[in-house]
Every structure is written in structure tokens, then in C-alpha cells.
MARMI-430435 format. One record per residue (C-alpha): residue in one letter; residue number from 1; x, y, z. Coordinates in pm, 1 decimal, always signed. Each point is the difference from the previous one (the first is absolute). Layout:
@rest:A&nr:NUM&xx:X&yy:Y&zz:Z
...
//
This chain:
@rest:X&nr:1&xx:+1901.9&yy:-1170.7&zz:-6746.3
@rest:X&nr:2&xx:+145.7&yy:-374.9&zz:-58.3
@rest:X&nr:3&xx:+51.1&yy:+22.0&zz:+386.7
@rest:X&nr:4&xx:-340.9&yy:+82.2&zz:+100.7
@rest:X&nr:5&xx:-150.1&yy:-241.8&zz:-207.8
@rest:X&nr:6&xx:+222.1&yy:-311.5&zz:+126.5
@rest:X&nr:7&xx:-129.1&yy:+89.3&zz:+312.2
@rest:X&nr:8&xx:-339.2&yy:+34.8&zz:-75.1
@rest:X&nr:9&xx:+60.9&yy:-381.3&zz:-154.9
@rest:X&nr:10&xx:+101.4&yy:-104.7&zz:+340.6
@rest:X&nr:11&xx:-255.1&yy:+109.9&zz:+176.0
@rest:X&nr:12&xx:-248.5&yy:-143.6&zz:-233.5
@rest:X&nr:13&xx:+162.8&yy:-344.5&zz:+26.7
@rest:X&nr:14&xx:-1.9&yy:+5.3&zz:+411.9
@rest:X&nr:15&xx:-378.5&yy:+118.3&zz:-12.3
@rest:X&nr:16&xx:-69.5&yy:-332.8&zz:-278.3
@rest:X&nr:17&xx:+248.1&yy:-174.0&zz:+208.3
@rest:X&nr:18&xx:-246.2&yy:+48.3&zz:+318.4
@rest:X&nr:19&xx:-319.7&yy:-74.5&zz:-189.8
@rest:X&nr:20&xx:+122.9&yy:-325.4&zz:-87.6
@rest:X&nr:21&xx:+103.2&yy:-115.8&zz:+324.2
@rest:X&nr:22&xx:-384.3&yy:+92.5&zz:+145.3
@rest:X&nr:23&xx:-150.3&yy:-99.4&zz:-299.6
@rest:X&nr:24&xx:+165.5&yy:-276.9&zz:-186.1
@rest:X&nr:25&xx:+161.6&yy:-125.6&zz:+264.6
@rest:X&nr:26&xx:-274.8&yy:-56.5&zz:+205.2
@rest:X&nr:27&xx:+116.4&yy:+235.5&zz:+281.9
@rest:X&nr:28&xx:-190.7&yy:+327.0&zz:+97.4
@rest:X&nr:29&xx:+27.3&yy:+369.7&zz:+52.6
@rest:X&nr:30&xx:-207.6&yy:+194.7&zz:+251.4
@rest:X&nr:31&xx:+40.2&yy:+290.2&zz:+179.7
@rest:X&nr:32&xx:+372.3&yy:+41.1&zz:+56.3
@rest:X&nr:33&xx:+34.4&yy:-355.2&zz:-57.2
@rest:X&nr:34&xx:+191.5&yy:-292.0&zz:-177.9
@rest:X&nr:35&xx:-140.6&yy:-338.7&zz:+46.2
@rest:X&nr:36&xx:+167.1&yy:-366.0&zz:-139.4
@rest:X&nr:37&xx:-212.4&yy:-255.8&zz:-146.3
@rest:X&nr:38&xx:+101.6&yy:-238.3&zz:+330.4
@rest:X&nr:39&xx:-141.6&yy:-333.6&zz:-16.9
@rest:X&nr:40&xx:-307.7&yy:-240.0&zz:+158.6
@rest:X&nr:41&xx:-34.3&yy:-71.8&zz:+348.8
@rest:X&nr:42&xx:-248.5&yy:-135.7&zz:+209.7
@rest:X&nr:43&xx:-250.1&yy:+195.2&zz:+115.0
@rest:X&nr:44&xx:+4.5&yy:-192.0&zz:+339.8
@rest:X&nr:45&xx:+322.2&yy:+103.1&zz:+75.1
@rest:X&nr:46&xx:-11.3&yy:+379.2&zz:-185.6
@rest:X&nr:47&xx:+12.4&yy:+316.7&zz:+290.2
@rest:X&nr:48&xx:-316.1&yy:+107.4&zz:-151.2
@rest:X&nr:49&xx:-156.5&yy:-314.9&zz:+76.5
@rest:X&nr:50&xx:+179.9&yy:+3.3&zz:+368.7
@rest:X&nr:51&xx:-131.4&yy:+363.4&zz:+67.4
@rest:X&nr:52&xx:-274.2&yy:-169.7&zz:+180.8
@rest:X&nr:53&xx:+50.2&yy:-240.0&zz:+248.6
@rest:X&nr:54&xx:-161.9&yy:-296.2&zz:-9.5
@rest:X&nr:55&xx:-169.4&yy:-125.9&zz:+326.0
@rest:X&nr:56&xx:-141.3&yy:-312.4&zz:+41.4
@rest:X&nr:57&xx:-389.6&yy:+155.3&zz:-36.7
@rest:X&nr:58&xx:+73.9&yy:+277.4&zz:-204.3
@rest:X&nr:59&xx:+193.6&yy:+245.9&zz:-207.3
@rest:X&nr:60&xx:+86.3&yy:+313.8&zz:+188.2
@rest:X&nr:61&xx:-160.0&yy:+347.8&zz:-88.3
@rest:X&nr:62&xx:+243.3&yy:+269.8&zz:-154.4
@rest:X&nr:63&xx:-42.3&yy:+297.5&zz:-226.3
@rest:X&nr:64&xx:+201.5&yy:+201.6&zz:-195.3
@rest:X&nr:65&xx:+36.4&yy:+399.5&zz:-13.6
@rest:X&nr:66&xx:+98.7&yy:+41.7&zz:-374.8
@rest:X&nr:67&xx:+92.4&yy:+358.8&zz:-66.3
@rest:X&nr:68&xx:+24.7&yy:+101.8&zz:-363.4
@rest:X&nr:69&xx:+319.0&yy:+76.3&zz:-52.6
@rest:X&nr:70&xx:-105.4&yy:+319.5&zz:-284.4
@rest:X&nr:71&xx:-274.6&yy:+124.6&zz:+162.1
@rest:X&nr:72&xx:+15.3&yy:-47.1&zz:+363.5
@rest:X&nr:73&xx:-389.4&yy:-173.0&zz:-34.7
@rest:X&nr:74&xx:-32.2&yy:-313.8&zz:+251.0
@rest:X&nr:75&xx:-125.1&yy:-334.4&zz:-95.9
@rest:X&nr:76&xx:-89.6&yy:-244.6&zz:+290.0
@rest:X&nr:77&xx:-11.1&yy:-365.4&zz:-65.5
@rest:X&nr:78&xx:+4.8&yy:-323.0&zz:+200.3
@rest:X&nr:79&xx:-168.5&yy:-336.3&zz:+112.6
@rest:X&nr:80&xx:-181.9&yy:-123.9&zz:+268.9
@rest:X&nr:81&xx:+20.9&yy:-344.0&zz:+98.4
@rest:X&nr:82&xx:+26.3&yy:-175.0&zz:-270.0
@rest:X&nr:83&xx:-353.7&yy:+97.0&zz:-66.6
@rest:X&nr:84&xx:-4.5&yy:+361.5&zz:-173.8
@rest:X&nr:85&xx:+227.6&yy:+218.4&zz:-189.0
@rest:X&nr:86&xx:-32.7&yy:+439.9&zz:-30.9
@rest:X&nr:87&xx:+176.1&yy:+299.2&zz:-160.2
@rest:X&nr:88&xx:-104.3&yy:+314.0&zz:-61.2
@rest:X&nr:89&xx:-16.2&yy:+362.6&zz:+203.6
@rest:X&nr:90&xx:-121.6&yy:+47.0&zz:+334.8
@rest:X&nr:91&xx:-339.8&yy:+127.5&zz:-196.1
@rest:X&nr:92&xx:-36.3&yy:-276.1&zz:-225.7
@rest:X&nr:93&xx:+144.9&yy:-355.0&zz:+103.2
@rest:X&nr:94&xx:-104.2&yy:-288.4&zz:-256.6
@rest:X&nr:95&xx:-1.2&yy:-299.9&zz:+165.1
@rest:X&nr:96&xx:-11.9&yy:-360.9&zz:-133.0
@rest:X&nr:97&xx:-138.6&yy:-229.1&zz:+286.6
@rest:X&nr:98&xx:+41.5&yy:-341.2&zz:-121.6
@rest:X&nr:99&xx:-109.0&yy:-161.9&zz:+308.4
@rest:X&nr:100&xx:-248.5&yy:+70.1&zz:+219.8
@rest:X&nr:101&xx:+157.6&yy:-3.9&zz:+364.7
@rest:X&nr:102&xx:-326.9&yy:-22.9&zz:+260.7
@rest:X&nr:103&xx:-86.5&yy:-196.3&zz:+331.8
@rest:X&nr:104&xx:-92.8&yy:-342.0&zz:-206.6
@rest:X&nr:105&xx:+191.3&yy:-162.3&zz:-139.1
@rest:X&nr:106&xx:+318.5&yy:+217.3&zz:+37.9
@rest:X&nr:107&xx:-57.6&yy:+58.3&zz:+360.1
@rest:X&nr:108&xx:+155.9&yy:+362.0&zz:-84.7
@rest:X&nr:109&xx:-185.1&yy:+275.6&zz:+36.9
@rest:X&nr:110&xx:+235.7&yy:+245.0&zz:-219.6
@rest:X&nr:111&xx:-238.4&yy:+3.8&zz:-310.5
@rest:X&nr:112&xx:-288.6&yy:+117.9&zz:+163.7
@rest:X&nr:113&xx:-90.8&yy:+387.0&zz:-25.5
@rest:X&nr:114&xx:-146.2&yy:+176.4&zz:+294.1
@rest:X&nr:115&xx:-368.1&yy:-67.3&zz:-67.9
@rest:X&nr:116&xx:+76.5&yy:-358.6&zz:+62.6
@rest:X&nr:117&xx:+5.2&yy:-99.3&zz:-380.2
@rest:X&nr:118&xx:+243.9&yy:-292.7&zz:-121.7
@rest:X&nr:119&xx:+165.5&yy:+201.9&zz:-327.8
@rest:X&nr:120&xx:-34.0&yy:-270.7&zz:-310.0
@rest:X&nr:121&xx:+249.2&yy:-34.5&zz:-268.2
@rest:X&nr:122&xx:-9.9&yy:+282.0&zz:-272.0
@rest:X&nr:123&xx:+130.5&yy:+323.5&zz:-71.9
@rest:X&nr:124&xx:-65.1&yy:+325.0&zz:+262.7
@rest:X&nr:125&xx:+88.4&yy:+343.7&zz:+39.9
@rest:X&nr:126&xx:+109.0&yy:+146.3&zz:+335.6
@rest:X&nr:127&xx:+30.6&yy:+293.5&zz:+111.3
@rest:X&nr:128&xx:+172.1&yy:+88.6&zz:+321.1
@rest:X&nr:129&xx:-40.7&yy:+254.9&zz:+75.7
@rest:X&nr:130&xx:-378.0&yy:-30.0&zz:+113.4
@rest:X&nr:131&xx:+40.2&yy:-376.2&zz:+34.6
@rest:X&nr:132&xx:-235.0&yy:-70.7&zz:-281.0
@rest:X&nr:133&xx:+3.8&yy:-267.8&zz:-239.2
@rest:X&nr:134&xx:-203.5&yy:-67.8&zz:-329.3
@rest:X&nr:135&xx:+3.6&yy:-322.4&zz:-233.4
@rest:X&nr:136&xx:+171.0&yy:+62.7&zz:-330.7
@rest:X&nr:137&xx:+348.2&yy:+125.1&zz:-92.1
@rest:X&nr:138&xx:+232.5&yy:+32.7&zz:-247.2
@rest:X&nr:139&xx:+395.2&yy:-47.3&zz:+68.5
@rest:X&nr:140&xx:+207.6&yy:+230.8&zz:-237.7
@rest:X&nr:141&xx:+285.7&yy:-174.6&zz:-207.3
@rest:X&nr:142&xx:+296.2&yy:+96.4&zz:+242.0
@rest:X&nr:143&xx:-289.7&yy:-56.7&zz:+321.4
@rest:X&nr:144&xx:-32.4&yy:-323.7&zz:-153.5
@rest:X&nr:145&xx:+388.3&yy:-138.0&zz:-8.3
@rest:X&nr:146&xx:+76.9&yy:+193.1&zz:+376.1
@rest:X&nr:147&xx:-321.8&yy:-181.0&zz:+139.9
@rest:X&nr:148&xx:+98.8&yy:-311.5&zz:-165.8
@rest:X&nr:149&xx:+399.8&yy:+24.3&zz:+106.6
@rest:X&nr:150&xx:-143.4&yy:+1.4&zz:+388.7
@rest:X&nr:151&xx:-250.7&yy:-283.7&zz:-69.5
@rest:X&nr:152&xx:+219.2&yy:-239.8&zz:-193.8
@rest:X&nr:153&xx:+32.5&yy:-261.2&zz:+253.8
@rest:X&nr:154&xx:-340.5&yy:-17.7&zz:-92.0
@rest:X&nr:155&xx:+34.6&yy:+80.6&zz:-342.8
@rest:X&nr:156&xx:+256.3&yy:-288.4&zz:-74.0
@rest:X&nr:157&xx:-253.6&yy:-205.2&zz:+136.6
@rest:X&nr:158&xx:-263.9&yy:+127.4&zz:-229.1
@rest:X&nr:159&xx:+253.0&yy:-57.4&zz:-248.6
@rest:X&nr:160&xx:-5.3&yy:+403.8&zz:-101.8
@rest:X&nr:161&xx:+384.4&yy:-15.3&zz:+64.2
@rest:X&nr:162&xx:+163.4&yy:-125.6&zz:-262.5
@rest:X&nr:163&xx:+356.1&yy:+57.6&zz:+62.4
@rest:X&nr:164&xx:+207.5&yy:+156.2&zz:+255.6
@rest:X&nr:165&xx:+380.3&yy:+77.3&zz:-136.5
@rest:X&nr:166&xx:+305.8&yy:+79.7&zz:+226.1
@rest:X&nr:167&xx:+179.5&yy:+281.6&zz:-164.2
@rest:X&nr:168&xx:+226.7&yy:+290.8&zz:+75.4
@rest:X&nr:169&xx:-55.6&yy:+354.6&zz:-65.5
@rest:X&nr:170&xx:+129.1&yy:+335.2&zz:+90.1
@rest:X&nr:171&xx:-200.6&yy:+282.2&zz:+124.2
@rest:X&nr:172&xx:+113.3&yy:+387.1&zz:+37.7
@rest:X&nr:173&xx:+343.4&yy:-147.3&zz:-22.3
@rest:X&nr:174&xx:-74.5&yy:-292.7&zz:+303.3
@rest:X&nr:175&xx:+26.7&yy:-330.6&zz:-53.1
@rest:X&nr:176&xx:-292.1&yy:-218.4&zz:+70.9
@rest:X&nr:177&xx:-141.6&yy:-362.9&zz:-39.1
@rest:X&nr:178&xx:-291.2&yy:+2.6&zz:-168.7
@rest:X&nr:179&xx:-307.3&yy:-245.6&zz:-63.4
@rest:X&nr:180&xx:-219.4&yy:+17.9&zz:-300.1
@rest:X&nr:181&xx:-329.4&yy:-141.6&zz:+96.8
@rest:X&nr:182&xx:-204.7&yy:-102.8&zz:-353.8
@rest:X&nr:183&xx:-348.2&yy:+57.2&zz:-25.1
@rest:X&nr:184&xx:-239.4&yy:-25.3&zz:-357.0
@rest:X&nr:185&xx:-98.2&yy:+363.8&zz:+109.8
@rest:X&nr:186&xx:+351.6&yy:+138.5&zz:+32.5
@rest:X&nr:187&xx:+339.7&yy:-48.3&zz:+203.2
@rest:X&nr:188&xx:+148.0&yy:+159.3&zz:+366.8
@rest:X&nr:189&xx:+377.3&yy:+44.2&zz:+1.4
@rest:X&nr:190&xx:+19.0&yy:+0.3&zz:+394.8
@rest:X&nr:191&xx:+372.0&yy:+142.5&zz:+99.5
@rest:X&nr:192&xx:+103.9&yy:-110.3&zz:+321.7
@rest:X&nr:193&xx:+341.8&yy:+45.7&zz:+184.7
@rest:X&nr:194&xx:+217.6&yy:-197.8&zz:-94.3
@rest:X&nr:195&xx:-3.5&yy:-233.5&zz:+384.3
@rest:X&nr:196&xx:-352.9&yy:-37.9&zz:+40.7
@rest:X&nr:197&xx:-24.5&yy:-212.1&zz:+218.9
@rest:X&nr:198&xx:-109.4&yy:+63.2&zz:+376.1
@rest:X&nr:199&xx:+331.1&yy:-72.0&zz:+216.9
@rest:X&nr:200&xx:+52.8&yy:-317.1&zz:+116.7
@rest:X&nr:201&xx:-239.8&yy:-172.4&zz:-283.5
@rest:X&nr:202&xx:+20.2&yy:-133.6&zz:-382.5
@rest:X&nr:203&xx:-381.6&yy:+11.3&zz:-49.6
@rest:X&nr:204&xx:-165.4&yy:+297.6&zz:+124.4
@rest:X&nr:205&xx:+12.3&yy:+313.0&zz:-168.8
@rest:X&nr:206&xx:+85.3&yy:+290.6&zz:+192.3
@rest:X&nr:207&xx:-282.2&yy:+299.7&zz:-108.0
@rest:X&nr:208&xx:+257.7&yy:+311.1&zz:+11.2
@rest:X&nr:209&xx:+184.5&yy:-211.6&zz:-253.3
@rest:X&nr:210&xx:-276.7&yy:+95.4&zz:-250.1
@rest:X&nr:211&xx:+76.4&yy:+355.6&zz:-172.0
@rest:X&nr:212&xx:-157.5&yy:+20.9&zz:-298.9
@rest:X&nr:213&xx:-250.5&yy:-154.0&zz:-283.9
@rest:X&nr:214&xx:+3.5&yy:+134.9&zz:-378.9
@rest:X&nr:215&xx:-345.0&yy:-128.2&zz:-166.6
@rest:X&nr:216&xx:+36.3&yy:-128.8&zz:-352.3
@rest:X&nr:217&xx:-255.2&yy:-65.3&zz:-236.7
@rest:X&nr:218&xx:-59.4&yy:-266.2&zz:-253.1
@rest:X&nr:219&xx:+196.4&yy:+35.6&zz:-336.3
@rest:X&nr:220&xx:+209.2&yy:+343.4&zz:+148.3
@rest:X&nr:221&xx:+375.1&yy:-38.2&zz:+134.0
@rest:X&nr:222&xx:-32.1&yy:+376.2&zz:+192.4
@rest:X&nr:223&xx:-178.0&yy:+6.9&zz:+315.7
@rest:X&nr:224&xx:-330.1&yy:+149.5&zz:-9.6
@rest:X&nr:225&xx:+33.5&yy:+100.1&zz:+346.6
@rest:X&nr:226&xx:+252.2&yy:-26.5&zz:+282.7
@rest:X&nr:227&xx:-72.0&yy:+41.2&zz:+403.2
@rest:X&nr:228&xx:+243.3&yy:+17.4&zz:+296.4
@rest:X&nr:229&xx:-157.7&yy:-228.9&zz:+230.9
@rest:X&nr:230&xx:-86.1&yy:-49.3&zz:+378.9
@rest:X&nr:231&xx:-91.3&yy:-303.5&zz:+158.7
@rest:X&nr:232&xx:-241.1&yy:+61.7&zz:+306.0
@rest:X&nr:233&xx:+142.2&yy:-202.2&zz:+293.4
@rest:X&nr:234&xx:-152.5&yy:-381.5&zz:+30.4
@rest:X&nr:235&xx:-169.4&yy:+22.1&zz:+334.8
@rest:X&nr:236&xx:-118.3&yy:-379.5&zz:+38.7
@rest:X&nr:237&xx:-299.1&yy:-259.8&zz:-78.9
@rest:X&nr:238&xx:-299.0&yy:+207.1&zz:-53.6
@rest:X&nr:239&xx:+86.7&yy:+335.7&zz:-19.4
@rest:X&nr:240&xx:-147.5&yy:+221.3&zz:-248.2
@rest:X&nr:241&xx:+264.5&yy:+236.8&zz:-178.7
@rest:X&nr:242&xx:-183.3&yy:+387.8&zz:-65.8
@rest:X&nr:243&xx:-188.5&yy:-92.8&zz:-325.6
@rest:X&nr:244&xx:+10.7&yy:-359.4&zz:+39.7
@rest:X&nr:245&xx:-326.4&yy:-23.5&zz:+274.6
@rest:X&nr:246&xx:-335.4&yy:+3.5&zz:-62.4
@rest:X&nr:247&xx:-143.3&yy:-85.2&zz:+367.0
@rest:X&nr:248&xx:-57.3&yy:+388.4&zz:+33.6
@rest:X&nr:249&xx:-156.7&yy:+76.3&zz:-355.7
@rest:X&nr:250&xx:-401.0&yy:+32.8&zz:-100.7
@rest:X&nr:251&xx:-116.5&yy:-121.5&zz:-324.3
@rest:X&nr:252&xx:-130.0&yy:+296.1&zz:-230.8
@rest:X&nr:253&xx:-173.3&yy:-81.9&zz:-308.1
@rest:X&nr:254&xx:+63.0&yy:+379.4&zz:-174.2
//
């Protein structure tokens, strides 16, 4: 019996020996994960932050295809132009337009819906599926962080970001570098390849480099949720991603 109980000893000690190092430590655990405490960078210069190429008008549409990784559900979030952030199903999008994009001043006509109204600041719900749209909405706490990750060139702005940290982490046994983008409302761990940068440049990220974000909450060192991730293909200056337009969608008020 002295046997089975030294054992039983060791594997307590490497289970408190693994809660220290994502608690204590500073680093996190996530889905199949193992991620260091890293240290500050600048957000200017973070892959995150270089996911979106910056034009001299405006910041590039993209969205992201974030597939649960327990369930299977699908979370879509993005940013349009510098002007509004989304996440949510195909259903229900919530979408945070911060500025209103119509023919004056802006001279861009990508905030206006397909009645020919300009869409003003403020919380909506969209759904997609019969390219409606209603004011009011509600992100979720994991919406919140994904729509927030795709926004933050705006969001550093806004100064939502607080910190972005350069870190390492492993993943179902792959190696990966990892950013941990700080908000009040929670934190991303975003794992990208370990070269992610496009070929031939030092300052553009390269989308298939992005694999995976775990979603961490205030005050808890396990992710609340974790999501394989797909970056839709940036097309060019003004165009719309699949639930980042609203020039097709009719304002409901039920």
C-alpha cells in the first residue's frame, strides 16, 4: 500500500504544481493549453493589432468564424471600418456601431441600411437571416471579449485595451505564440503560429496564422470558453464581410 500512496503523492504535487503555474504564476490553462505570463508590448506593433491593415482612409473589414471547441456552436465576430464591432450567431448578431458611416460627412455609404437610413451609434440586434435589424442588444460575456479582440484597434483607442502581453503557450501539444489582449470585461489569449507574419513582411499579420482564442473572465485563471478560429479572407476597402453589412437590412421595431 506504501507504493500506491507515494504515487498518489506525486500525482497530487504535479496537479498543485500546474495550478500554480496558471494561477500564481500568472500564466493560464484553457482547453488543452499551457500559457506563460510573457510580458508588455505595444499594442501598435502586437499581430492582433496588425490583423487589420491599416490604409490610409480606413481600417480593413475582417471577421472571425469562432467555433466552440466543446460544442461545435459558432460564434461570429468582427469590425467594420473602424466604425462598428459584432458577434453573435447568424440569428442573433449584436452589434456595437460606434460611428455612424453615411454620405455626409463620411462620404461612405457603408452605414446606411436599405431604406436609406444613416444607422446612429448604439446597440442593435441583427438578424441575418431575413436581413432585419432592431435597436437594442445585449453582448454575452465571451460575445463581449471576441467582439472586442476584432475591434481593438479601435478599442486601444477607446482606451478599453489595457494591455496586450507577448507570451508562449502550448496547445494540444503545439507550440504557439500567443497574445493576451486585457480588457476590464475579461481577457483573449489569441494563439497564433509561431511565424505570423505574411512572407516577405515584419508588420502584417498573416490571417491563417490565427488558430485559436480561449476567453477568460475576470478573477478566473481557466478559460470559460475556447474556439478554433477562422479568419474570413480581407477582400479590400469597403467590403462588407457576411454579418458585418447592413446596406441590405430593414429596421424592425418587434
Amino acid at each position: 500500500m506504501m507504493w500506491a500512496k507515494k504515487i498518489a503523492a506525486g500525482v497530487l504535487a504535479a496537479a498543485l504544481s500546474l495550478t500554480l503555474l496558471s494561477g500564481c504564476s500568472g500564466g493560464r490553462s484553457g482547453s488543452g493549453s499551457v500559457i506563460s505570463e510573457g510580458e508588455t508590448i505595444s499594442i501598435d506593433t502586437s499581430a492582433s493589432y496588425r490583423l487589420v491593415w491599416l490604409t490610409d482612409r480606413i481600417y480593413l473589414t475582417y471577421e472571425l468564424e469562432c467555433t466552440n471547441e466543446k460544442d461545435g456552436t459558432k460564434i461570429y465576430a468582427g469590425q467594420a471600418n473602424k466604425a462598428r464591432c459584432f458577434a453573435g450567431t447568424h440569428e442573433a448578431i449584436t452589434m456595437d456601431v460606434r460611428t455612424e458611416l453615411g454620405p455626409y460627412p463620411s462620404g461612405n455609404s457603408m452605414g446606411i441600411d436599405a431604406d436609406g437610413n444613416v444607422i446612429q451609434p448604439g446597440l442593435y440586434t441583427v438578424n441575418y437571416r431575413n436581413n432585419t435589424y432592431k435597436e437594442g442588444g445585449t453582448f454575452g460575456s465571451v460575445e463581449k471579449v471576441l467582439a472586442a479582440t476584432a475591434f481593438c484597434n479601435y478599442e486601444k483607442e477607446a482606451g478599453t485595451l489595457k494591455e496586450v502581453r507577448a507570451a508562449s503557450g502550448t496547445k494540444h501539444k503545439q507550440e504557439y505564440y500567443v497574445e493576451l489582449l486585457k480588457f476590464d470585461f475579461g481577457t483573449a489569449a489569441v494563439f497564433y503560429t509561431k511565424d505570423h507574419w505574411k512572407a516577405g513582411t515584419t508588420n502584417e499579420t498573416d490571417p491563417a496564422a490565427l488558430k485559436y482564442i480561449e476567453v477568460y473572465l475576470p478573477g478566473e485563471t481557466a478559460a470559460r470558453a475556447s474556439f478554433e478560429v477562422k479568419v474570413t479572407p480581407i477582400q479590400g476597402s469597403y467590403v462588407e464581410t457576411a454579418h458585418s453589412a447592413v446596406t441590405e437590412l430593414h429596421k424592425v421595431t418587434e
